[in-house]
DOTORVEX-390773 format. One record per residue (C-alpha): x, y negated, z; residue in three letters. Coordinates in nm, 3 decimals. Layout:
BEGIN
         x         y         z   residuo
         X         Y         Z       ALA
...
//
This chain:
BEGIN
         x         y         z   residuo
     6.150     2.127    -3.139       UNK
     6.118     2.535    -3.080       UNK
     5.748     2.716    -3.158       UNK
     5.640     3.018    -3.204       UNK
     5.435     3.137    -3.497       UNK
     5.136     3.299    -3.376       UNK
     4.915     3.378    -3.735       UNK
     4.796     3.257    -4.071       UNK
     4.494     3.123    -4.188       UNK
     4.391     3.197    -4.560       UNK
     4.206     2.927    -4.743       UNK
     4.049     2.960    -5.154       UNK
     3.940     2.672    -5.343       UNK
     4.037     2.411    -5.572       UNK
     4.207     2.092    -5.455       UNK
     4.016     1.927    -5.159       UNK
     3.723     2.159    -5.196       UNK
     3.853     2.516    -5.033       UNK
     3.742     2.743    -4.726       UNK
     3.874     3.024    -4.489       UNK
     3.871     3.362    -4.644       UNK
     4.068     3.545    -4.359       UNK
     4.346     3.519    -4.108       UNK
     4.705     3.731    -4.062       UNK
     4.927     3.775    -3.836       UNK
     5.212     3.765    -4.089       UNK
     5.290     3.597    -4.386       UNK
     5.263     3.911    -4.643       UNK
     4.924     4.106    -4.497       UNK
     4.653     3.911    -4.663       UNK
     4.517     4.084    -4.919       UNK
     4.220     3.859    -5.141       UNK
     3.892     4.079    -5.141       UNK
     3.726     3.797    -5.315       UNK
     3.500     3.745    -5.008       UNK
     3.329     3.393    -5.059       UNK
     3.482     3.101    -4.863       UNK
     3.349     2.992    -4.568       UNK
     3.337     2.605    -4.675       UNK
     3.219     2.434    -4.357       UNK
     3.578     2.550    -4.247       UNK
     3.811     2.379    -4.502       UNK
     4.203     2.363    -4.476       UNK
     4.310     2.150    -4.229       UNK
     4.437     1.809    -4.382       UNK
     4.536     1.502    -4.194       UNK
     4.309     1.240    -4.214       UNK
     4.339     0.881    -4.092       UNK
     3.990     0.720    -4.100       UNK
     4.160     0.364    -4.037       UNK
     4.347     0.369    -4.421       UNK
     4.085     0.207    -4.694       UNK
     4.203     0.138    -5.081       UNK
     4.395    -0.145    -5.055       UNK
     4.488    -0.158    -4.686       UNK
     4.482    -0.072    -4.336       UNK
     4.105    -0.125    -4.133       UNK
     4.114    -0.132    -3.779       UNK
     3.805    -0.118    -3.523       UNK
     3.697    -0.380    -3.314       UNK
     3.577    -0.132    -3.007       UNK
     3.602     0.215    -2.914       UNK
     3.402     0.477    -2.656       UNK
     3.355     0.795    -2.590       UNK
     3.004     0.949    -2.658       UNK
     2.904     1.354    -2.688       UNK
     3.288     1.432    -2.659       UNK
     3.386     1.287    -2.989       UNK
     3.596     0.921    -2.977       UNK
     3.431     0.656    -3.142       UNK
     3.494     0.357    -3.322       UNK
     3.309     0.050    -3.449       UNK
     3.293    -0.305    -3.632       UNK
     3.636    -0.251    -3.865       UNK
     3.676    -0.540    -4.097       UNK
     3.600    -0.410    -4.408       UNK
     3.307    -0.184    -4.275       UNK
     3.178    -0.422    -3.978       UNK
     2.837    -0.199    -3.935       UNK
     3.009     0.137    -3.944       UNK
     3.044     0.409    -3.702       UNK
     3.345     0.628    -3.743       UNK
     3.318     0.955    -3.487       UNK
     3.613     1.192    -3.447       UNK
     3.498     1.584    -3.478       UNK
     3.302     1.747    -3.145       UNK
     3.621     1.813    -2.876       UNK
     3.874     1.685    -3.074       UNK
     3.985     1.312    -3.087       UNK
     4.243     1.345    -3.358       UNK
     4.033     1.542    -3.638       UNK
     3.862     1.307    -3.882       UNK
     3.796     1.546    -4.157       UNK
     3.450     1.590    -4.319       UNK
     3.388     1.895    -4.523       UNK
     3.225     1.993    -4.810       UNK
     3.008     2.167    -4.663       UNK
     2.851     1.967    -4.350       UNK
     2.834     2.155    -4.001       UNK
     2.711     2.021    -3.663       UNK
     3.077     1.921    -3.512       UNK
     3.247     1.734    -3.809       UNK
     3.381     1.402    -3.767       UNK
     3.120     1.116    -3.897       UNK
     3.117     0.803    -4.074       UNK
     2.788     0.655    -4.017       UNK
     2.675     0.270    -4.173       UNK
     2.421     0.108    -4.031       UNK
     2.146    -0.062    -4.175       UNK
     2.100    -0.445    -4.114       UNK
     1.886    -0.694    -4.249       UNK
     2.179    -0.946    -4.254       UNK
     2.539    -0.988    -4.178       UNK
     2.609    -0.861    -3.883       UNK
     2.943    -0.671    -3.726       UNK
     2.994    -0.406    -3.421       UNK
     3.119    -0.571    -3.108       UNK
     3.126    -0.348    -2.837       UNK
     3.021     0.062    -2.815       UNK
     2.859     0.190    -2.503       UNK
     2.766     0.479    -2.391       UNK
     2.427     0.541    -2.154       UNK
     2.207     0.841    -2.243       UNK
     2.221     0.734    -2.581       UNK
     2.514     0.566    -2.805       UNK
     2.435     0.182    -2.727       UNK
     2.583    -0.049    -3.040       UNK
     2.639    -0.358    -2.963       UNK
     2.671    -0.631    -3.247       UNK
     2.656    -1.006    -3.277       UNK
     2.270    -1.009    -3.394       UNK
     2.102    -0.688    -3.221       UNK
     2.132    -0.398    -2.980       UNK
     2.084    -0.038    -3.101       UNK
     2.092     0.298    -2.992       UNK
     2.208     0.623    -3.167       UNK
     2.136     0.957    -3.044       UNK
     2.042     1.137    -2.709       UNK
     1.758     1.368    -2.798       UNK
     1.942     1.604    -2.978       UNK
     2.352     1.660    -3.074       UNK
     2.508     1.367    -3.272       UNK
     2.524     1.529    -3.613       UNK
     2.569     1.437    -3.977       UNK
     2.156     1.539    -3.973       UNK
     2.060     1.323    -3.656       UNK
     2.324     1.025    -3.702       UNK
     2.061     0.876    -3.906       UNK
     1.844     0.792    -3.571       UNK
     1.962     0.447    -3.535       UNK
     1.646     0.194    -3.359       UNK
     1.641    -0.160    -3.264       UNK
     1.655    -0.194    -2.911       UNK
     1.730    -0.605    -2.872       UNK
     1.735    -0.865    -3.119       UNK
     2.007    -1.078    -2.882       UNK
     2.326    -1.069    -3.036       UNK
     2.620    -0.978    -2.808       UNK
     2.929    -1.251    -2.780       UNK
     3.330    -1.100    -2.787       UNK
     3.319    -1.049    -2.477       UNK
     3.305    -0.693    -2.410       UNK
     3.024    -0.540    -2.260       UNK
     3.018    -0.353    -1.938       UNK
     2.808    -0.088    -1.787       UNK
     2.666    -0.152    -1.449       UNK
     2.576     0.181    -1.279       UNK
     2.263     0.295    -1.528       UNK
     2.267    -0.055    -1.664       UNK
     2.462    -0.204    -1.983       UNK
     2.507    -0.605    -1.986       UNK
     2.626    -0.800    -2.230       UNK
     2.707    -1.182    -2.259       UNK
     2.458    -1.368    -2.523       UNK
     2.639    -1.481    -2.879       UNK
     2.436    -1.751    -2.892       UNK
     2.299    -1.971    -2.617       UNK
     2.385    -1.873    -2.295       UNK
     2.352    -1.644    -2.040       UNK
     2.356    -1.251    -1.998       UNK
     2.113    -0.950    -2.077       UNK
     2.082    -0.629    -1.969       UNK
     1.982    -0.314    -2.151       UNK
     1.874    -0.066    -1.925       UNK
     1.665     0.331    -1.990       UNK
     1.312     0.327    -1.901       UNK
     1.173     0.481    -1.562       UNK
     0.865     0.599    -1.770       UNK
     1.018     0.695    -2.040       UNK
     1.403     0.792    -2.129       UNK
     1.377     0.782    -2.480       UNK
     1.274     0.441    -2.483       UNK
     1.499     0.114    -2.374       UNK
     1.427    -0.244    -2.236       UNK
     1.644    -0.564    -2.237       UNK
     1.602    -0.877    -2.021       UNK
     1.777    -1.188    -1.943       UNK
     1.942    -1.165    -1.573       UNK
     2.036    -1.516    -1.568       UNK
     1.740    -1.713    -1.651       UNK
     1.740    -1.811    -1.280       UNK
     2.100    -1.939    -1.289       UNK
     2.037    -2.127    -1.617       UNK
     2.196    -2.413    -1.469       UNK
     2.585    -2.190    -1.380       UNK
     2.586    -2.128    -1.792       UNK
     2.486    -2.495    -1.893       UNK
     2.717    -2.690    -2.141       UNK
     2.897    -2.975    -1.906       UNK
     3.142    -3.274    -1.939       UNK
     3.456    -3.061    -1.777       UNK
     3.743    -2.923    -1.820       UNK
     3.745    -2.596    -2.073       UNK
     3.888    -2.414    -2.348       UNK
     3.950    -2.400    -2.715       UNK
     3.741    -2.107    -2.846       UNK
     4.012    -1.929    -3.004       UNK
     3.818    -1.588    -3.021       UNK
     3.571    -1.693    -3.258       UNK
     3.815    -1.914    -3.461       UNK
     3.514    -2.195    -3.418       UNK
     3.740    -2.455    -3.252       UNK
     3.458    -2.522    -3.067       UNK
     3.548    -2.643    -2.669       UNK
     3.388    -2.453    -2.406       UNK
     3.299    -2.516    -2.067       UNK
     3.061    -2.240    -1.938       UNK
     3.071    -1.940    -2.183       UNK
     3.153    -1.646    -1.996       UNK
     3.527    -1.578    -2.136       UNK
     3.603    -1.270    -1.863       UNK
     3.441    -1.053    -1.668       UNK
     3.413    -0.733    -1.406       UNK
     3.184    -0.504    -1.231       UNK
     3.246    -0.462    -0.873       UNK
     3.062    -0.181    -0.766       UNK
     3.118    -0.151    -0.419       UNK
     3.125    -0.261    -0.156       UNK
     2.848    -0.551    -0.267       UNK
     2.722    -0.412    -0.653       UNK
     2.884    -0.767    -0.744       UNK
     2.917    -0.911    -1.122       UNK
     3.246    -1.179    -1.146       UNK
     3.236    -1.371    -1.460       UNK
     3.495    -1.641    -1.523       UNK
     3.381    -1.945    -1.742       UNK
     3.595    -2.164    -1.989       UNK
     3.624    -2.424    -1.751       UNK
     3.852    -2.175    -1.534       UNK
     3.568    -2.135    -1.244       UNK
     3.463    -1.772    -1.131       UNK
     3.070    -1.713    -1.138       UNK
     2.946    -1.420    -0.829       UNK
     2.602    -1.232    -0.951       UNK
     2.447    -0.983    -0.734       UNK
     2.282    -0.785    -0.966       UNK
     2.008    -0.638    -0.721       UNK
     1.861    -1.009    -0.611       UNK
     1.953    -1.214    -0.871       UNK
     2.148    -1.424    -0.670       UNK
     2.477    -1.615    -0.823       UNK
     2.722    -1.835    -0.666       UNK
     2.975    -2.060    -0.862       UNK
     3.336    -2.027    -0.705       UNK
     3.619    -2.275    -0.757       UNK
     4.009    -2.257    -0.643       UNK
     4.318    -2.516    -0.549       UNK
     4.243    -2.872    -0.598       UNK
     3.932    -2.988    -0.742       UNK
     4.000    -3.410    -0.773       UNK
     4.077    -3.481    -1.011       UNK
     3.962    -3.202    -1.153       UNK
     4.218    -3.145    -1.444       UNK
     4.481    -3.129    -1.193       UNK
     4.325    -2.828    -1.060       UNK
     4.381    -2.462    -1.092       UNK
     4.179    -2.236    -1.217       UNK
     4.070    -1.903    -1.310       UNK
     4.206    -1.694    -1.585       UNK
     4.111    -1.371    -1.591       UNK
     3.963    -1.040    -1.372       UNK
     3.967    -0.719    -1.350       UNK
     3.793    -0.478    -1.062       UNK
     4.004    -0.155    -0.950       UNK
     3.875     0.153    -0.753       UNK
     4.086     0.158    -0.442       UNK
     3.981     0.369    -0.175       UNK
     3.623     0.386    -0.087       UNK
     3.587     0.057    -0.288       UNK
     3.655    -0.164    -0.587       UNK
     3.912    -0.452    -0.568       UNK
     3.894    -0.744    -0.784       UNK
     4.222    -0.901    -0.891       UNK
     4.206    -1.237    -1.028       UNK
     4.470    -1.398    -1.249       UNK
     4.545    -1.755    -1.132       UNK
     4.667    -2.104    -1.322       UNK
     4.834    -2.235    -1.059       UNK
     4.991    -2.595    -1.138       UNK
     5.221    -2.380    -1.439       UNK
     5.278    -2.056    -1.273       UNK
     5.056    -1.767    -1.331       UNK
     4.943    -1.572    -1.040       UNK
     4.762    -1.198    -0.992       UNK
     4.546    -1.256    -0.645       UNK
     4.388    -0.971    -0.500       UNK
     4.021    -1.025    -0.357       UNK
     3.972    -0.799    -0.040       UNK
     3.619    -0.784     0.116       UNK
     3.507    -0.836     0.419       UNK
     3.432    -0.421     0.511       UNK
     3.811    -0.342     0.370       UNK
     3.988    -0.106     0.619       UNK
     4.283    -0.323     0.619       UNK
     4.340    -0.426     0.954       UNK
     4.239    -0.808     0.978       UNK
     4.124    -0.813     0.650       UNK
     3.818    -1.020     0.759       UNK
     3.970    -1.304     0.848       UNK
     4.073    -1.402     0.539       UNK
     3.888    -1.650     0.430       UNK
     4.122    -1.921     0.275       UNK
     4.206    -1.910    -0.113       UNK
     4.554    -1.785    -0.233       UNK
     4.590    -1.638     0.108       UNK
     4.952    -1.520     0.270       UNK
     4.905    -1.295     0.583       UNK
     5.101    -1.371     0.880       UNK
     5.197    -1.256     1.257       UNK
     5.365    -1.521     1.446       UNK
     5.416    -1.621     1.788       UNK
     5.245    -1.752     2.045       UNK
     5.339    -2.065     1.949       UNK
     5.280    -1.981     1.574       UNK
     5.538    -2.225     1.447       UNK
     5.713    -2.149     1.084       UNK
     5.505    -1.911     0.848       UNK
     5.763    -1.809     0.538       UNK
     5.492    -1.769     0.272       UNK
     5.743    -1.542     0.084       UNK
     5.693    -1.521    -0.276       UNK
     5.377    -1.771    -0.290       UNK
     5.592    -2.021    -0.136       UNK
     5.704    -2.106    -0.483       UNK
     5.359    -2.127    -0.555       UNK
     5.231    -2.315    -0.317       UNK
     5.530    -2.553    -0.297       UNK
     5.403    -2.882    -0.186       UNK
     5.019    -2.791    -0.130       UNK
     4.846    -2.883     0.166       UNK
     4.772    -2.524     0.346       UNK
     4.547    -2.390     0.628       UNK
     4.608    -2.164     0.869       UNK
     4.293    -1.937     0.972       UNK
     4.298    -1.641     1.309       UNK
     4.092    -1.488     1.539       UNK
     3.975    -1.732     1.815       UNK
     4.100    -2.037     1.644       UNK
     3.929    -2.349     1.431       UNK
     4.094    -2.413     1.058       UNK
     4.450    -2.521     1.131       UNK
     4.607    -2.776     0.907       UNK
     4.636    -2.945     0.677       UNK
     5.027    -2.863     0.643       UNK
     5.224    -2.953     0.310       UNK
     5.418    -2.653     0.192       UNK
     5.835    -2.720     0.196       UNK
     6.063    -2.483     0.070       UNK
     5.851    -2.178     0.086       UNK
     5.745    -2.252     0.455       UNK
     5.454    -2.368     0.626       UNK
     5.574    -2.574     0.958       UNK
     5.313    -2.598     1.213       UNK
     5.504    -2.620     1.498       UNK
     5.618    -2.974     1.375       UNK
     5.257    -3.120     1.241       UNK
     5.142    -3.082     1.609       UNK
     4.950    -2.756     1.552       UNK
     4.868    -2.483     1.787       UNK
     4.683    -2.133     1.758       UNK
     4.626    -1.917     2.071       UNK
     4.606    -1.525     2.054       UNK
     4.279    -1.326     2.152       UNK
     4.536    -1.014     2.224       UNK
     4.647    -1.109     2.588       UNK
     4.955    -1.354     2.641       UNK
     5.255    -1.318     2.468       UNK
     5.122    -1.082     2.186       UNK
     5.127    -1.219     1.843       UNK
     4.866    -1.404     1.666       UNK
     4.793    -1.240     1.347       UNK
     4.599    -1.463     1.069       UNK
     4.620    -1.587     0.685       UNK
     4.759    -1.927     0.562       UNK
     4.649    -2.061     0.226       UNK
     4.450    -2.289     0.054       UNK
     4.139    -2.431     0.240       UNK
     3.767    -2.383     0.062       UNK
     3.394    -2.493     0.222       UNK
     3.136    -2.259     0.096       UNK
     2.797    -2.469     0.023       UNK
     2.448    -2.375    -0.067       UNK
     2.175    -2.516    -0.272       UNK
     1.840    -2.439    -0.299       UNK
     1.702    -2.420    -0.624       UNK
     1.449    -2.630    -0.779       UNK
     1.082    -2.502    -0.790       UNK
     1.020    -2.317    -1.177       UNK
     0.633    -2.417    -1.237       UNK
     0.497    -2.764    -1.324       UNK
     0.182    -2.668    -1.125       UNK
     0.415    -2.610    -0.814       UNK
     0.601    -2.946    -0.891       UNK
     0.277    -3.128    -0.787       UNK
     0.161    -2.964    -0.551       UNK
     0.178    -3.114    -0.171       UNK
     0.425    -2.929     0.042       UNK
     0.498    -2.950     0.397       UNK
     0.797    -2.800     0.555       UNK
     0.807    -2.699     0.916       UNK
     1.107    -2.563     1.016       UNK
     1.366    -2.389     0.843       UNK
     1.591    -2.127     1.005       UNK
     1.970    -2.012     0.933       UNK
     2.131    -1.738     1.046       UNK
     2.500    -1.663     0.985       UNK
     2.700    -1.402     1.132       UNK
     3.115    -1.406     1.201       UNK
     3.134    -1.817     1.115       UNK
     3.290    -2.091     1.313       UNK
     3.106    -2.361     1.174       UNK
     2.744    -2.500     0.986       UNK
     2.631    -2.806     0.848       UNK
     2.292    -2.874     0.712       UNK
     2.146    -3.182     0.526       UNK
     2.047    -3.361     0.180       UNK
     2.403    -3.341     0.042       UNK
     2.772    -3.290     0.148       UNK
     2.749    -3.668     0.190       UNK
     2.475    -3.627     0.467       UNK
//
């Protein structure tokens, strides 16, 4: 590689312990005056803040706060901060003499064990660990003088899952128990933090149940799971939606603003460990909104699905409403949809067809990539005039239900309650059942 020389810096001192005494622009001008070093500026050195006696120390997590990259919960120091220099990620060198934008190695006090597990940043430096939530800084510069502001914010411990921020909010799945909480700035009072369970009315989505789960490989307990949150997103728009998917491979919907969750399942459910299930998610800014891609156990085959709402511009997006979903544009008759690359996929499933105008077509088993509906007696007529196409999705069918929830208080448990009438309204559906159970 070519560079130019553009000057020399002049450093005095003895071994590590030197400073800047003057600059040249060629090698033979200096000239020593004796002038006293300017220690807070030492000679540049690399520095790698990862290399401890005896080893190499890697972080668990890593953020951004008050333009200096930060790390967190290394092995051998699992309550220490390590923060590059103000504006540059790559210096990690700490003078003799401390000044305001030197990198930082900061350890935390604890009352017990305890190591880093995720690093947020929200007004202030949020430190996440498995016992406690804390928060550095805000009120003034992060330096070596006001690192030392470190407070208690939450005495829940935060799982391996990493945590997420949620607009102004910061959530974070529970290391023990179940459930998540949410550590949000005061309206009052911005110095000062709250956290809260958001899940205590959806206790019953996070319970520990006789199904089909996973080893818990993360925290080398070899304990089986079921419902721990394993994966998760934020999906800001269009519906400020939470997707968490459990052990058991099922995908968990929380609107953060209500409250409200729903518990979503895909392919075959009976038996049950014949099914498929969810792996992992991930939300992307697309356009003027975020699209959550799922990643799909199918049978053996591993699948990325992309979730599209019901607002996305795509023309006849909204009709999708079947599960591993294939767009099509057949017809009139629509006879033999090539399912294309989920074909494979979906080789030997029983598929529904969904359009405009039209009930649920199917079922129809999947051969060789195709979907023949033409020859299971099916027919789907076009809202577009005659002889224009019919334009629709073919996948897997799903019923959305929903339960009320029990009432909370034992005084409300006993008290007499009569129920007049109840009222639904649905918008853009083709079909509603009400009654005890699915059974009646």
């Amino acid at each position: 590689n070519t560079y130019e020389v553009k000057g020399y810096n002049w450093y005095r001192g003895v071994g590590d312990y030197s400073g800047f005494i003057g600059h040249t622009t060629t090698e033979l001008d200096f000239i020593d005056d004796g002038t006293e070093p300017q220690y807070e500026l030492p000679h540049p050195r690399e520095v790698n803040p990862f290399i401890v006696p005896g080893g190499v120390d890697y972080p668990k997590t890593v953020t951004y706060f008050e333009n200096r990259l930060t790390f967190g919960g290394t092995f051998y120091r699992p309550t220490t901060l390590l923060a590059s220099e103000t504006d540059n990620y790559t210096g990690w060198q700490v003078p003799p003499i401390p000044v305001p934008s030197q990198a930082l190695e900061v350890e935390i006090a604890v009352r017990k064990r305890e190591t880093m597990r995720g690093l947020l940043s929200l007004q202030r430096l949020l430190i996440f660990t498995d016992a406690a939530v804390r928060v550095m800084g805000g009120n003034a510069p992060l330096t070596p003088e006001t690192a030392a502001s470190v407070r208690v914010v939450s005495e829940v411990g935060c799982s391996v899952v990493p945590p997420l921020l949620a607009g102004n909010r910061a959530l974070f799945v529970r290391a023990k128990g179940r459930g998540v909480h949410m550590v949000r700035p005061s309206e009052s009072d911005g110095d000062s933090f709250g956290s809260v369970d958001i899940t205590g009315q959806a206790a019953h989505f996070f319970r520990e149940d006789a199904g089909v789960g996973s080893t818990d490989n993360w925290r080398h307990s070899g304990r089986f799971v079921t419902t721990d949150i394993v994966d998760w997103c934020w999906q800001e728009d269009p519906w400020n939606l939470l997707w968490m998917v459990r052990g058991d491979g099922k995908l968990v919907s929380m609107q953060l603003e209500g409250g409200a969750c729903s518990l979503h399942t895909t392919g075959p459910t009976i038996p049950a460990s014949d099914g498929d299930r969810f792996e992992s998610v991930c939300s992307v800014p697309e356009g003027t909104e975020d699209v959550v891609y799922l990643c799909c156990l199918r049978g053996s085959k591993y699948t990325i699905e992309r979730f599209s709402s019901r607002t996305s511009p795509t023309e006849f997006a909204g009709l999708n409403s079947v599960d591993c979903a294939v767009p099509f544009e057949e017809g009139p008759p629509v006879a033999l949809v090539d399912l294309g690359a989920a074909g494979a996929v979906l080789e030997g499933r029983q598929v529904w067809a969904i359009a405009a105008g039209n009930e649920p077509v199917g079922p129809v088993t999947v051969v060789a990539g195709k979907a023949d509906f033409a020859a299971a007696g099916f027919a789907m007529r076009t809202e577009n005039g005659p002889g224009a196409s019919v334009f629709g999705w073919v996948g897997l069918l799903f019923q959305p239900t929903m339960t009320t929830l029990d009432v909370v208080t034992s005084e409300s448990r006993m008290a007499q309650k009569t129920v007049e009438k109840v009222a639904v309204e649905v918008a853009e559906s083709i079909g509603l059942e009400v009654g005890q159970n699915p059974d009646k």
